[in-house]
TORMAR-951281 format. One record per residue (C-alpha): residue number from 1; residue in three letters; x, y, z. Coordinates in nm, 2 decimals, padded with zeros to 4 digits. Example, Ala and Ser with C-alpha at 12.3 -4.5 7.8 and 13.67 -1.06 7.14 Angstrom:
TORMAR-951281
(1 ALA (01.23 -00.45 00.78))
(2 SER (01.37 -00.11 00.71))
//
This chain:
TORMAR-951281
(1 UNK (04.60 00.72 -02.95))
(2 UNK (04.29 00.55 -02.96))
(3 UNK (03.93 00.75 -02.91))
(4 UNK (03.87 00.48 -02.59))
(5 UNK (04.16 00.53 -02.43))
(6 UNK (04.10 00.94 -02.46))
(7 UNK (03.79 00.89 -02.30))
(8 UNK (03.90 00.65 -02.02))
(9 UNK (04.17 00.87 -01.90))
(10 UNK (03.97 01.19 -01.91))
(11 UNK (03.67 00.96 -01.68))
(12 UNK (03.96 00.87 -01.48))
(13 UNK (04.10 01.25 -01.42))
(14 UNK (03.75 01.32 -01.36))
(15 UNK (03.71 01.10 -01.07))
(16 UNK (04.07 01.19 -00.92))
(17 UNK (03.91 01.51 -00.92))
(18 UNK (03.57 01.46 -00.76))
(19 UNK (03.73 01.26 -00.53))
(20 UNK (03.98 01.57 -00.41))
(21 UNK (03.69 01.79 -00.42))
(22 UNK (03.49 01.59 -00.18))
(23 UNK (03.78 01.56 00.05))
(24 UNK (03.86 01.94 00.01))
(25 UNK (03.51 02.04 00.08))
(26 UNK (03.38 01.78 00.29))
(27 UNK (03.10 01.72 00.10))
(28 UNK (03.14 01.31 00.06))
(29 UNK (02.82 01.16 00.20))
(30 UNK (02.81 01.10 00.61))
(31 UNK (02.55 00.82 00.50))
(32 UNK (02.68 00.56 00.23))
(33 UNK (02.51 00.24 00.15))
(34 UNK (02.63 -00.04 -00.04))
(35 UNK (02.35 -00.21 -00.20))
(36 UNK (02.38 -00.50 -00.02))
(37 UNK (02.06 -00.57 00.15))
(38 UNK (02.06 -00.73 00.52))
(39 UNK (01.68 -00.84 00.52))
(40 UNK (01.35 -00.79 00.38))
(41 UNK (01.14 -00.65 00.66))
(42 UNK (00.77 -00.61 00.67))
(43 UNK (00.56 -00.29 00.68))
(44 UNK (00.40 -00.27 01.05))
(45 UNK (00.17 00.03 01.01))
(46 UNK (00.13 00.37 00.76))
(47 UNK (-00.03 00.63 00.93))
(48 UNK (-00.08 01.00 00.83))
(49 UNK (00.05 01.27 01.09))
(50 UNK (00.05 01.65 01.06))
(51 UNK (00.35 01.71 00.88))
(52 UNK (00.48 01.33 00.82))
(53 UNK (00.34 01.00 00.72))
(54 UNK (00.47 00.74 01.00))
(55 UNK (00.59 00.43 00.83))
(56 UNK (00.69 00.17 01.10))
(57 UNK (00.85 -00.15 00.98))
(58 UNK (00.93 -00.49 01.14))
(59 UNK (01.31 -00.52 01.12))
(60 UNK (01.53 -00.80 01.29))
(61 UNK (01.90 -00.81 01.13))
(62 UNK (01.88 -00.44 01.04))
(63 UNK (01.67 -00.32 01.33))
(64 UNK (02.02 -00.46 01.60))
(65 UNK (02.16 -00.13 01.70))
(66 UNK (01.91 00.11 01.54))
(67 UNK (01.88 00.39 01.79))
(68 UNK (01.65 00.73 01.69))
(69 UNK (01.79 00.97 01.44))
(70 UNK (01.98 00.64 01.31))
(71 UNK (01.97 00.60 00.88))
(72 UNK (01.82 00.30 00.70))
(73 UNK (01.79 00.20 00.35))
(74 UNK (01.45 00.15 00.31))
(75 UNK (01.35 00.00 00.00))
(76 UNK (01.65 00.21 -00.14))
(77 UNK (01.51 00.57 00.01))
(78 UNK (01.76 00.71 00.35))
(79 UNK (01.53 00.72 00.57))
(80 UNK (01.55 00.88 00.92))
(81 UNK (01.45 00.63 01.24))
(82 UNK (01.24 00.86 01.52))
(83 UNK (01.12 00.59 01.75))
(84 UNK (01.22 00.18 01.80))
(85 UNK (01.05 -00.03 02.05))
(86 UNK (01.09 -00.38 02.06))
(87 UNK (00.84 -00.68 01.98))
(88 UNK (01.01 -01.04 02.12))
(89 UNK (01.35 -01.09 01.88))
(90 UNK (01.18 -00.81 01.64))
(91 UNK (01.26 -00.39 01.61))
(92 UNK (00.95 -00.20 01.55))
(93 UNK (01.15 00.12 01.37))
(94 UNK (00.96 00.39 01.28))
(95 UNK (01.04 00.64 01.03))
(96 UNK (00.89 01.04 00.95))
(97 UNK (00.81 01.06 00.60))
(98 UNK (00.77 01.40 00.40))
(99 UNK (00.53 01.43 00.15))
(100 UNK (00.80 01.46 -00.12))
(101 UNK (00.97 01.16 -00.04))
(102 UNK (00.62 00.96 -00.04))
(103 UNK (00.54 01.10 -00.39))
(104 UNK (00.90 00.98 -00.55))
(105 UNK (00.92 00.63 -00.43))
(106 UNK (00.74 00.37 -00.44))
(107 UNK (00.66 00.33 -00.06))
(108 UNK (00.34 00.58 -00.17))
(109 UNK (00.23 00.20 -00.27))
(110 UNK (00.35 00.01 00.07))
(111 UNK (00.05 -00.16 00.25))
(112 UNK (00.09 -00.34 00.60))
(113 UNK (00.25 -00.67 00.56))
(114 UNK (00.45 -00.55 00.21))
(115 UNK (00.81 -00.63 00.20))
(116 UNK (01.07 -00.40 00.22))
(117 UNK (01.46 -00.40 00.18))
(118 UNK (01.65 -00.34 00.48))
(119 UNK (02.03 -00.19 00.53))
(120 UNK (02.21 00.01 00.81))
(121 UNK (02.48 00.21 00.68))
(122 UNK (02.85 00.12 00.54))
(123 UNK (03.06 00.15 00.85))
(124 UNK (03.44 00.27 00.81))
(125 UNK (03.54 -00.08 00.89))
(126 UNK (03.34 -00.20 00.66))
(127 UNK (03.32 -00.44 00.33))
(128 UNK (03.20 -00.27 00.00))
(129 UNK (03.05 -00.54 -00.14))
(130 UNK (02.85 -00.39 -00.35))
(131 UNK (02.84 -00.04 -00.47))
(132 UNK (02.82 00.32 -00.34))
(133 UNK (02.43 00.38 -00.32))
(134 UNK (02.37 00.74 -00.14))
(135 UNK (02.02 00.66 -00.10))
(136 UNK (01.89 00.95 -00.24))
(137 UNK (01.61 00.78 -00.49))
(138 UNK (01.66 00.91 -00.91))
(139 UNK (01.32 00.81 -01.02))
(140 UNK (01.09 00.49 -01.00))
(141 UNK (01.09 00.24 -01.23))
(142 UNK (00.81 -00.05 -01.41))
(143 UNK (00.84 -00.43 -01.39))
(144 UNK (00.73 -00.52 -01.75))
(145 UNK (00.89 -00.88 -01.77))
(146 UNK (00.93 -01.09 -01.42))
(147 UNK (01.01 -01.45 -01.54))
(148 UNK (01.17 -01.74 -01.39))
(149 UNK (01.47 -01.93 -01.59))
(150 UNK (01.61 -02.21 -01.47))
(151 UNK (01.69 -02.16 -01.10))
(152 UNK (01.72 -01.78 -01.17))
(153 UNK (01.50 -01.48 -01.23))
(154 UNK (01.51 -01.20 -01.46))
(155 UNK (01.33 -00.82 -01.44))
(156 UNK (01.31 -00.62 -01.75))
(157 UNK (01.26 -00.28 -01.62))
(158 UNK (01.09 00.05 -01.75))
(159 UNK (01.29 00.36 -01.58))
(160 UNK (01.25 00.75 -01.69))
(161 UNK (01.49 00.95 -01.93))
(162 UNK (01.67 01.07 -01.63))
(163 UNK (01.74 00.73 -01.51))
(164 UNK (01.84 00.52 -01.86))
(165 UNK (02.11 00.82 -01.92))
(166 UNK (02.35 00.62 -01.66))
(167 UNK (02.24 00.29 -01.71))
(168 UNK (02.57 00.12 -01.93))
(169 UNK (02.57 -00.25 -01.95))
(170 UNK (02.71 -00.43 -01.73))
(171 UNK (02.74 -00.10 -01.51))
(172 UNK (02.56 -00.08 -01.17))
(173 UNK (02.20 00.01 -01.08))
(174 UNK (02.02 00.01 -00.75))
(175 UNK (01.68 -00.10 -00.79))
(176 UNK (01.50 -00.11 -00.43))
(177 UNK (01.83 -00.05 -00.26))
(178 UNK (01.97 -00.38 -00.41))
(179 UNK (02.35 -00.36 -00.62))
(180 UNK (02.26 -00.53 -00.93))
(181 UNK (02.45 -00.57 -01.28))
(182 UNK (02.24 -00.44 -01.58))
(183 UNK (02.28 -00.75 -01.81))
(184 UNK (02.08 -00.55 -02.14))
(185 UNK (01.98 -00.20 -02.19))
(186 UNK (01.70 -00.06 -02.41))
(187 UNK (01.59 00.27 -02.54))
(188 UNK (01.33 00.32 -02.21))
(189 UNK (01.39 -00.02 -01.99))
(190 UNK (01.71 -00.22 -01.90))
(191 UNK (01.76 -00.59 -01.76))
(192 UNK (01.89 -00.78 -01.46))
(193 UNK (01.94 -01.09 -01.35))
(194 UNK (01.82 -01.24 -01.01))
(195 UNK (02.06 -01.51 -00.88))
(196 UNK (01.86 -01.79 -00.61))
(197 UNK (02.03 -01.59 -00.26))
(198 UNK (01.94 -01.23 -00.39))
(199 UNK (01.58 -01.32 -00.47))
(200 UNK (01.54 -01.54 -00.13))
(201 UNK (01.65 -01.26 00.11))
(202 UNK (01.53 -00.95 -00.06))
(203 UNK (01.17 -00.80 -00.10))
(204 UNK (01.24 -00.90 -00.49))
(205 UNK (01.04 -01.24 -00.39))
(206 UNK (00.75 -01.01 -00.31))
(207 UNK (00.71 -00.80 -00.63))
(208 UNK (00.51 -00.91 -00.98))
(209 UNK (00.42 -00.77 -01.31))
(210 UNK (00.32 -00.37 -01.31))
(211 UNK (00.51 -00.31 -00.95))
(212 UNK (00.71 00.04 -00.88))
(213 UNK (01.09 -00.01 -00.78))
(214 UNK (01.29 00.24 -00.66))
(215 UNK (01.59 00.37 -00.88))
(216 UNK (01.92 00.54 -00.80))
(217 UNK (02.23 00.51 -01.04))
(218 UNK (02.57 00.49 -00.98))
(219 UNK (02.69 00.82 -00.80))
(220 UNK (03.03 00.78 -00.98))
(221 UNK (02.85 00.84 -01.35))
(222 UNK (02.71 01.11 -01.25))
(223 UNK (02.99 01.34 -01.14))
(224 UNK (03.24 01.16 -01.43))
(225 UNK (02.90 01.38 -01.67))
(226 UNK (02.97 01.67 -01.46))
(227 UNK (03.34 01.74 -01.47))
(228 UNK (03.33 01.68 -01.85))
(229 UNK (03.05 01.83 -01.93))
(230 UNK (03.28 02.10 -01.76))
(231 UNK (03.56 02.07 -01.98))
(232 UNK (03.40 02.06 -02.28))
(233 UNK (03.25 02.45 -02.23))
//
């Protein structure tokens, strides 16, 4: 029997198992994302508060049905919303941001008027058209190439060691909440492509050379390391 087809049925028996685990201990995610962004909304307002920053954004698509204590996918990051109020067809949602969270993403950079990606989460019913994305951020990565080919785009993009460990080729990355395919991989940085749709309705249009994005790799890698990491002690 081949080495591949070892591995692939012990990364299979490892995600049977993860998956009974979660069940078992109801520890699966109540908020699950898909990557698939709805809109890029626009930051309102950042204000400092005594134990928060506020961060309001403009929402429309994403903002139908928001209600306080609501998630949304902000740029990637689960946030929580506290307060909506309504501006014509527009949601103001606000969100309660701890200091932590500011530090690790890149919404420490965020100025009024900066795009962000919006999505509510997956619902039961819903299409997984994407990926699982928990929304819990893994680091925050460097645009060092942003280049337009033909009627595409492509993103060379630095990310820490703790990051480019999960990042396969043609495996899936979140990169400001978006599902992408990783279409090269480095030693430090890893590429994508941006198709004409993806780049129109996402926050992507907004960002240049030297701009922070948001990473968070596939949750399935991550446990497939842990169970055989397991079984190799």
């Amino acid at each position: 029997m081949s080495i591949s087809r070892i591995y692939c049925r012990s990364c299979h028996r490892a995600v049977v198992q993860a998956s009974c685990l979660w069940r078992q201990a109801g520890s699966l995610p109540h908020v699950m994302f898909t990557g698939i962004v709805e809109e890029a909304g626009r930051v309102e307002s950042i204000k400092p508060a005594a134990k928060s920053i506020q961060l309001t954004v403009r929402a429309r698509a994403a903002g139908r049905g928001v209600k306080p204590g609501a998630s949304v996918a902000v740029n990637g990051c689960c946030l929580t919303a506290t307060r909506i109020s309504a501006r014509g067809k527009d949601q103001l949602v606000q969100f309660d941001l701890l200091e932590e969270t500011w530090q690790r993403t890149n919404l420490q950079f965020a100025r009024p008027g900066t795009l962000v990606n919006l999505e509510r989460p997956l619902r039961a019913s819903g299409e997984l058209g994407g990926h699982f994305v928990t929304g819990h951020i893994d680091g925050v990565g460097k645009i060092i190439r942003c280049e337009r080919v033909g009627r595409d785009h492509v993103l060379d993009i630095t990310a820490p060691p703790e990051v480019m460990r999960y990042v396969v080729f043609k495996g899936s990355m979140a990169v400001d909440g978006i599902s992408l395919t990783v279409a090269g991989v480095k030693k430090k940085s890893f590429r994508i492509w941006i198709i004409p749709h993806t780049y129109e309705i996402t926050a992507l249009r907004d960002r240049k050379l030297g701009d922070a994005v948001n990473l968070e790799a596939d949750l399935l890698g991550k446990y497939v390391e842990k169970f055989l990491a397991g079984r190799s002690t």
